[in-house]
C-alpha positions in Angstrom: 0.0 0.0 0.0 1.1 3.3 -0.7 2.0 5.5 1.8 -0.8 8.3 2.5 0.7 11.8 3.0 -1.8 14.8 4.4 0.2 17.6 3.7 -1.5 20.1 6.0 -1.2 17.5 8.7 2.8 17.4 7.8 2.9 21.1 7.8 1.4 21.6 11.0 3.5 18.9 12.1 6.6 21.0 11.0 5.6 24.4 13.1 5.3 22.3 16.4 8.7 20.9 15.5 9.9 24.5 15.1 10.4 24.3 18.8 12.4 21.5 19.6 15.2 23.2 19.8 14.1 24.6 22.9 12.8 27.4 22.0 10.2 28.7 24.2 8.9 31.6 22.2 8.7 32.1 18.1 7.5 34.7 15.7 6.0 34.4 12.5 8.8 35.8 11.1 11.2 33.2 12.8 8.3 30.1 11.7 8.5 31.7 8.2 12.1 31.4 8.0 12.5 27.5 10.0 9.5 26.4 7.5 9.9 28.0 4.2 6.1 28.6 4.6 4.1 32.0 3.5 3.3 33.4 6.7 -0.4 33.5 5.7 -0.2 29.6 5.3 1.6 29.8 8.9 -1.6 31.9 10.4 -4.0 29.5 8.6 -2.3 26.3 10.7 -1.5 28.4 13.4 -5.3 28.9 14.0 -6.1 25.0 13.8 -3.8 24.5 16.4 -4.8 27.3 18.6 -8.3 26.4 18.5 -6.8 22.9 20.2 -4.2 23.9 22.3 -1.2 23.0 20.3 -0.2 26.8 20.4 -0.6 29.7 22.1 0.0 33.5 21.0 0.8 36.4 23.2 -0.8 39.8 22.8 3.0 40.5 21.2 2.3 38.2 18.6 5.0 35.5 19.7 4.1 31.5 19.2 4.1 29.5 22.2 4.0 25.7 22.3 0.2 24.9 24.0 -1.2 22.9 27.0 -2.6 20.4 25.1 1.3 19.4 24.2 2.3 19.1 27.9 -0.9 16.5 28.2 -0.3 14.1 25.5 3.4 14.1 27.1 2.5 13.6 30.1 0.3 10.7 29.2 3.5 9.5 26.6 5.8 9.5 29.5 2.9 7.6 31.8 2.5 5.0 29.1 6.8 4.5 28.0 8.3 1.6 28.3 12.0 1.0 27.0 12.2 -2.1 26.8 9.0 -1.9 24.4 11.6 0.1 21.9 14.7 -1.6 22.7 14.2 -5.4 22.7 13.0 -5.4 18.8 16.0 -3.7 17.8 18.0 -5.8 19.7 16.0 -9.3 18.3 16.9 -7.6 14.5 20.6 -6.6 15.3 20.9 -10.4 16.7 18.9 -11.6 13.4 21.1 -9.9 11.3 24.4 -10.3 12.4 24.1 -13.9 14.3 25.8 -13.0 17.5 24.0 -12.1 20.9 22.8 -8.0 21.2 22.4 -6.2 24.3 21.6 -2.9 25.7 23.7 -1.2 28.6 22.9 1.9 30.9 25.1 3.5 33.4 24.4 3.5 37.2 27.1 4.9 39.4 30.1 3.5 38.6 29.2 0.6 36.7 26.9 -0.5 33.4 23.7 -2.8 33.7 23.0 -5.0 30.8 19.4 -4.0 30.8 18.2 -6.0 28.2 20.1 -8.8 25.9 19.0 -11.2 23.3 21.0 -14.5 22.4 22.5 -15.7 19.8 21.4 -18.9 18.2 24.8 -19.8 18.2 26.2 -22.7 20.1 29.4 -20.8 21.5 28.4 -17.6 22.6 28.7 -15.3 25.5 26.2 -15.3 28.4 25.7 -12.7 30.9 21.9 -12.2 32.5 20.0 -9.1 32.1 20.6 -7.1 35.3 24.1 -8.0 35.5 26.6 -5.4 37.0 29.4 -5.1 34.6 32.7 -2.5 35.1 32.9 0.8 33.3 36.7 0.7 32.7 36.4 -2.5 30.1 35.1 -3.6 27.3 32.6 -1.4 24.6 29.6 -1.1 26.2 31.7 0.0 29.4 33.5 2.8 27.1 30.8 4.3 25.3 28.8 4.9 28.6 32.0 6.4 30.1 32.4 8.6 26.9 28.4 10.1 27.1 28.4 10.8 30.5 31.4 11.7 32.4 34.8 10.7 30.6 37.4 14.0 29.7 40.7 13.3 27.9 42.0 12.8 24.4 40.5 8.3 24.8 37.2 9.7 25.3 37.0 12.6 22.8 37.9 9.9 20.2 35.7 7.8 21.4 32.7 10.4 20.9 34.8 11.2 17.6 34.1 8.1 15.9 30.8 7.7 17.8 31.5 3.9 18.3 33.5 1.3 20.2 35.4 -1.9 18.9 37.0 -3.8 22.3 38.6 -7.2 21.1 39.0 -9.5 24.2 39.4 -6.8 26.4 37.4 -7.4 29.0 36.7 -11.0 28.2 39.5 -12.9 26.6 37.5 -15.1 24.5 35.0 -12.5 23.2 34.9 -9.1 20.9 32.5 -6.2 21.6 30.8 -3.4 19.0 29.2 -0.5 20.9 27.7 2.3 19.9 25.6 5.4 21.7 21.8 5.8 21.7 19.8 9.3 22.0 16.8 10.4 23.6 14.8 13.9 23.1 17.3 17.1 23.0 20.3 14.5 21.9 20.0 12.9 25.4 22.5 10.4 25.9 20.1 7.2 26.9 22.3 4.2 26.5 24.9 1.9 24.7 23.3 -0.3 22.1 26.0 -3.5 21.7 26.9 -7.0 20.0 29.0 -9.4 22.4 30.9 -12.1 19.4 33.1 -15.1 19.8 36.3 -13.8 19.4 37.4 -16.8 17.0 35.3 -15.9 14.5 35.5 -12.0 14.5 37.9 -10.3 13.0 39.0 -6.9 12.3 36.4 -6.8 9.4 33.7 -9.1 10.4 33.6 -6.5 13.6 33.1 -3.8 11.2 30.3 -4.7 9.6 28.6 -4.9 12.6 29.9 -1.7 13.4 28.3 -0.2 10.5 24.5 -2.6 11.5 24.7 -1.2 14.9 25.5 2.4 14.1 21.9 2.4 11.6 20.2 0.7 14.2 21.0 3.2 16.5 20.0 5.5 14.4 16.7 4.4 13.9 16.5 3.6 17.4 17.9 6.8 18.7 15.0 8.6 16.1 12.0 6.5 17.6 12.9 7.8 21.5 12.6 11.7 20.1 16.3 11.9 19.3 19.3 12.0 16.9 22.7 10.5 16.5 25.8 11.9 15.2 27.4 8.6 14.6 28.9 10.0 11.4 32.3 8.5 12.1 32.8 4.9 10.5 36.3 5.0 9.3 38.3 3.5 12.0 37.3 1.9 15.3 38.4 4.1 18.3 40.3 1.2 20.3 41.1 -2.4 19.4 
């Protein structure tokens, strides 16, 4: 089936996202200029979404994001669950690439595998969801480190290239693909990861999952409200 377009629905769609930079107030002039619109096409939609509380509009004639907004987000945000996002990206990564996938957060001074799903491979890594893991080790570990509170020339690389290749570094046996995942205003949420048998990854096996994880993340990183800057895929930050 084709896909159905309604393009005043898109274009209304495109002043509310206007604002997601953060800013709190707009003019028309300034929604002209973000949305390559004729302002009189901006005061047409503008008045649609008024009349429901998607905007407001001060006596000055500035554009305010509307109540109606802060509703539907609070009622998003009652309703979110992670792990509703997360664990079919992770069942496609594993899919694709045949090695097991997880997903890793930061608390204190260690990561959580928060979610994981296996490989059907007969040798493979195992770790339980929940697992404490350390930050200093492995891809997962650096990638968190890197997004939240690492400083010095390892880390800015690390951000540089936007991804993580550990072999056998924190676990002799196995090799390690990591790469950051973003929430609403380029929020750093979490480290999306594949965990491979060391014996049959190589330099350039671990690349192409490199290069699975980082559109993955993408995707992934788009669906939670955010972006990723994972331009970087020339060389992997650490071996």
């Amino acid at each position: 089936m084709a896909e159905q377009r309604v393009e005043a629905v898109e274009r209304a769609l495109a002043l509310l996202d206007c604002f997601s930079d953060g800013s709190e107030s707009l003019s028309l002039a300034q929604l002209a200029e973000r949305t390559d619109m004729y302002r009189s096409t901006i005061l047409r939609l503008a008045g649609s979404l008024q009349r429901n509380g998607y905007l407001t509009r001060s006596a000055e004639g500035q554009f305010r994001l509307g109540a109606t907004l802060w509703r539907l987000g609070s009622l998003y945000e009652r309703s979110f669950k992670l792990a509703d996002y997360v664990r079919p990206v992770l069942a496609d990564v594993a899919e694709q690439v045949d090695e097991t996938a997880a997903y890793y957060i930061r608390e204190g001074e260690h990561r959580i595998c928060l979610y994981r799903h296996e490989s059907r491979q007969s040798l493979r890594h195992h770790q339980d969801e929940g697992a404490e893991l350390p930050l200093d080790r492995g891809a997962g570990g650096h990638i968190l480190t890197a997004y939240t509170t690492g400083t010095g020339e390892f880390y800015d690389n690390v951000r540089q290239a936007g991804f993580y290749i550990s072999m056998g570094e924190r676990n002799p046996q196995a090799a390690a693909i990591a790469v950051p995942v973003f929430g609403v205003h380029h929020r750093f949420m979490g480290a999306l990861g594949v965990i491979a048998a060391l014996s049959r990854t190589d330099q350039s096996r671990a690349e192409e999952i490199r290069d699975i994880l980082l559109v993955r993340a993408a995707a992934l990183s788009a669906t939670l409200g955010g972006t990723t800057d994972n331009a970087a895929t020339t060389a992997p930050a650490a071996l």
